[in-house]
N, C-alpha and C positions, 0 to 999 in steps of 0.2 A: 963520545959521551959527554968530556969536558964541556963540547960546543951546546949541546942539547941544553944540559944544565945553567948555561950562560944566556943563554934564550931565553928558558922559563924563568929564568931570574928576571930579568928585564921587562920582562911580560906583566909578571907578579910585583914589581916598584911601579910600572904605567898604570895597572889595572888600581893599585894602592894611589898613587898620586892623583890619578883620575875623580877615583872616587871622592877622595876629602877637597876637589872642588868641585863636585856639583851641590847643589844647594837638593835634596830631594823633595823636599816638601815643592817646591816649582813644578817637577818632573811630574808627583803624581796630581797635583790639582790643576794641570792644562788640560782641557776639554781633547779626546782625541781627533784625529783627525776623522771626518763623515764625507764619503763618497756620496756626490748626491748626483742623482740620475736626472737626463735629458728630459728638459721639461717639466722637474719638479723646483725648480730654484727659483730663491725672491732675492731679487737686490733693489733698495730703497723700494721695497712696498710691489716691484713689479716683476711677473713673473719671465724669466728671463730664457733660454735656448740658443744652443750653438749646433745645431744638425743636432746628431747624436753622441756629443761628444760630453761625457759626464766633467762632474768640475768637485776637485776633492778641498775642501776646506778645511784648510788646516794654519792653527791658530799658533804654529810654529814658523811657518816660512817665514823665509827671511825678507821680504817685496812684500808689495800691497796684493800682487798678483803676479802669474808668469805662465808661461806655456810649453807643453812638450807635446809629439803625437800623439793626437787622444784624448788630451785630458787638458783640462784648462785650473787652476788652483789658486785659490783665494786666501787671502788670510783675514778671517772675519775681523781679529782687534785691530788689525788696521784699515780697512775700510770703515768702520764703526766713524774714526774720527773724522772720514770727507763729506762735504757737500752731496747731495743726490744725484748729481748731475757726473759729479768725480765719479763716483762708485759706478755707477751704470755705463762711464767712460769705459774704465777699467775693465769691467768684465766683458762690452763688445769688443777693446783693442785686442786683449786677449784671444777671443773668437778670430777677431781678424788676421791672428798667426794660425788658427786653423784652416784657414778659409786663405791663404796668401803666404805663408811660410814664413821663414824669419826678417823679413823686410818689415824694418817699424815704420818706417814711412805708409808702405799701405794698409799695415794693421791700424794707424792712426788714422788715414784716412776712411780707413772703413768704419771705424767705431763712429766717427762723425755723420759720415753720411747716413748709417742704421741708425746713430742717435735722431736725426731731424727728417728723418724718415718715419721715424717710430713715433717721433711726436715730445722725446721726454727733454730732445738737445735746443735749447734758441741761444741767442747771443749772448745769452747774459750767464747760461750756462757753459758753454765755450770759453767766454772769460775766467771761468772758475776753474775747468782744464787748465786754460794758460796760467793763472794765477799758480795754480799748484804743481805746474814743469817750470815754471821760471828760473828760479834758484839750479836745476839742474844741468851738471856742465856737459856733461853727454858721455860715452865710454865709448869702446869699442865698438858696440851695440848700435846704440841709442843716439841722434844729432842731438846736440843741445838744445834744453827747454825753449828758449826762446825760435828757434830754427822749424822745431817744430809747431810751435806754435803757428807761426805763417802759412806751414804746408798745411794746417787742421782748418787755419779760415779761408784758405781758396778749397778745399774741395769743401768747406760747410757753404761756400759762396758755388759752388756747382752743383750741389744737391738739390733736391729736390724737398721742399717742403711737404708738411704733412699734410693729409685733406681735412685733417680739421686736429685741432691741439690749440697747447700755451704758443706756438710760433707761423701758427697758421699765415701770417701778416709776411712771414720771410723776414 
């Protein structure tokens, strides 16, 4: 009984300390998180799909984007601050761990090749990808920004152009 008592104690100082740091006004003014369904989704202005894999937006995660089975999750205030060409990066890399598993190498290379496939990727957009992995020193996960970068312009240098777009030219 001592020990039960010693627990709920601990319990009730965590649940007490917890609370006088969170800020609540944060807690209830963030937008919650909206499952949005396959084929209903616009990223920079264009309507975007991954099969049938919905993508839940939520304005808490911690990454710009990331991926589990099923479900691909965006966090709209940070996307909000990238380029067009980032954002629609982002949500085909993502795809391309549905479509490929956890290899970032060919979730990179896919999101390229769909970008300049699709019409919305050219070089100058690709630069803006690199631009924005640069600084990144890689993890466990991820090669470093720069590393990937070179793997994103050979398969954008193996793809296939759009039949007609901003990169029509290659």
């Amino acid at each position: 009984m001592r020990r039960q008592l010693e627990i709920a104690a601990a319990l009730v100082f965590c649940a007490v300390f917890l609370a006088g740091t969170l800020d609540w006004r944060d807690v209830s003014a963030a937008p919650r998180p909206e499952l949005v369904q396959p084929g209903k989704l616009l990223v920079a202005g264009r309507a975007m799909r991954c099969g049938r894999t919905p993508t839940l937006m939520d304005h808490s995660f911690w990454d710009y984007g990331g991926a589990s089975d099923g479900l691909i999750i965006l966090n709209p205030n940070k996307l909000e601050t990238l380029p067009d060409p980032v954002r629609l990066y982002v949500y085909a890399h993502e795809c391309g761990h549905q479509v490929h598993g956890r290899s970032e190498p060919r979730a990179d290379c896919y999101a390229v090749k769909r970008g300049r496939k699709e019409g919305w990727l050219n070089r100058q957009g690709l630069m803006q990808i690199c631009d924005f992995l640069e600084d990144h020193p890689g993890d466990y996960v991820h090669p470093p920004g720069p590393q990937r970068c070179r793997t994103m312009a050979k398969c954008y240098d193996q793809s296939k152009p759009p039949q007609a777009g901003p990169d029509a030219s290659g």
